[in-house]
C-alpha positions in Angstrom: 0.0 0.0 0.0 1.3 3.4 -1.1 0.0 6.1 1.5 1.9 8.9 -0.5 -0.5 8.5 -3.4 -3.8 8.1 -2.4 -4.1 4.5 -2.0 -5.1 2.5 0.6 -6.5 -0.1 2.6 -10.4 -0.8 1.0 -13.3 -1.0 4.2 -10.3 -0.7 6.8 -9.3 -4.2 5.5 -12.2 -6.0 6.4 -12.4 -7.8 2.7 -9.0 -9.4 3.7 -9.0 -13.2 3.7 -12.8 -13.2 2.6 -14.0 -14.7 -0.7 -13.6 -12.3 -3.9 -15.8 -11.8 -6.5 -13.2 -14.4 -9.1 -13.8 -17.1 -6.5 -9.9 -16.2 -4.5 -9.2 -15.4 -1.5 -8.4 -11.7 -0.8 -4.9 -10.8 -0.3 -5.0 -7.3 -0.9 -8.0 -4.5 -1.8 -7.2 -1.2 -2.2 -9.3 1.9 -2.6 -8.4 5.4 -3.9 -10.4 8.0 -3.2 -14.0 6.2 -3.2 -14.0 5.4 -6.5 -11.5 3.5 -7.8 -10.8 0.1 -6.0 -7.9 -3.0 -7.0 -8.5 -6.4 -5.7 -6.1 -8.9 -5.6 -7.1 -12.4 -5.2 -4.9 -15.7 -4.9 -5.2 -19.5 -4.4 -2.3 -20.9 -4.7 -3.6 -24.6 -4.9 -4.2 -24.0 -8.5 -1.8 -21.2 -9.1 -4.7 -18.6 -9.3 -4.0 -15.2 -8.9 -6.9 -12.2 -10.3 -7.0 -8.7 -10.0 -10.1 -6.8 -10.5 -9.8 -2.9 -11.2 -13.0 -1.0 -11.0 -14.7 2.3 -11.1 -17.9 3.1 -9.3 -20.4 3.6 -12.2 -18.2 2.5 -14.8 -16.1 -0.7 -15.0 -15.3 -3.6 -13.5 -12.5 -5.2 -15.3 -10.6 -8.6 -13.7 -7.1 -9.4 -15.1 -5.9 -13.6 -14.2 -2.3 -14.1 -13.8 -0.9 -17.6 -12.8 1.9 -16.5 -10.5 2.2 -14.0 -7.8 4.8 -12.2 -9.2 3.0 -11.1 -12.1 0.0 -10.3 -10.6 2.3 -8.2 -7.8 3.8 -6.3 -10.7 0.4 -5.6 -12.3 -1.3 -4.7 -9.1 1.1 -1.9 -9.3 1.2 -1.0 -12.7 -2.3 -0.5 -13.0 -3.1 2.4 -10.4 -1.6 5.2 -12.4 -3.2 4.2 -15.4 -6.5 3.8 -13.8 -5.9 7.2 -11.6 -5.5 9.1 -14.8 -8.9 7.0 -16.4 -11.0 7.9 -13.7 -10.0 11.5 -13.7 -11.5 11.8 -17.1 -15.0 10.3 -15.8 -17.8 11.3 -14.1 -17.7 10.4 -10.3 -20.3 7.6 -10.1 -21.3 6.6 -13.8 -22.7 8.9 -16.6 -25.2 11.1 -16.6 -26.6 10.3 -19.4 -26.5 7.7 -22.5 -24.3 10.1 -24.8 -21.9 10.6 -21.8 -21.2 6.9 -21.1 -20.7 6.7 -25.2 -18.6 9.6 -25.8 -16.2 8.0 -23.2 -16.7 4.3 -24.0 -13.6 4.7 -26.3 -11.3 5.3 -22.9 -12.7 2.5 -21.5 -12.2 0.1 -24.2 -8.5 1.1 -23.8 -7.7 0.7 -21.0 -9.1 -3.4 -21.1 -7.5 -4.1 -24.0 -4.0 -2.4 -22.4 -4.5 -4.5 -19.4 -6.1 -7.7 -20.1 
């Protein structure tokens, strides 16, 4: 967790060790300002490892990895990129139809950059 830029511990950490939505175990939920939230899930019985990236209103977008390492790496790499996504949005979806299109282009870039 990187207290300098924002991020931090989602619901005070309760999620840890629960179930996650890819069928894991959480190892390690983040949240950044109330809207943008990384979930890292593992079980290393099958060598599963998922990250799901998300913005309130707008995406929810899981990532599978089938080592720690990578998924470690990603976890990472993917704040910034979805810091600077969700700056470009409207907190907590679009307003309207033609908002939610004239952005859909933004979103469809950042899943194909980080699937």
């Amino acid at each position: 967790m990187d207290q300098d830029t924002g991020w931090s511990e989602y619901a005070s950490g309760s999620t840890l060790g629960g179930e996650g939505s890819q069928g894991g175990i959480v190892v390690r939920d983040e949240g950044y300002r109330g809207n943008l939230r990384l979930t890292y899930e593992a079980d290393e019985a099958r060598s599963f490892h998922s990250i799901t990236c998300g913005i309130a209103g707008w995406l929810r977008h899981p990532r599978f990895f089938d080592n720690a390492d990578a998924a470690a790496r990603a976890f990472e790499d993917m704040k910034p990129a979805l810091e600077e996504l969700g700056a470009k949005l409207t907190e907590g979806g679009p307003r309207s139809t033609a908002e939610g299109q004239a952005v859909g282009h933004l979103l469809a870039a950042f899943v194909v950059r980080f699937s």
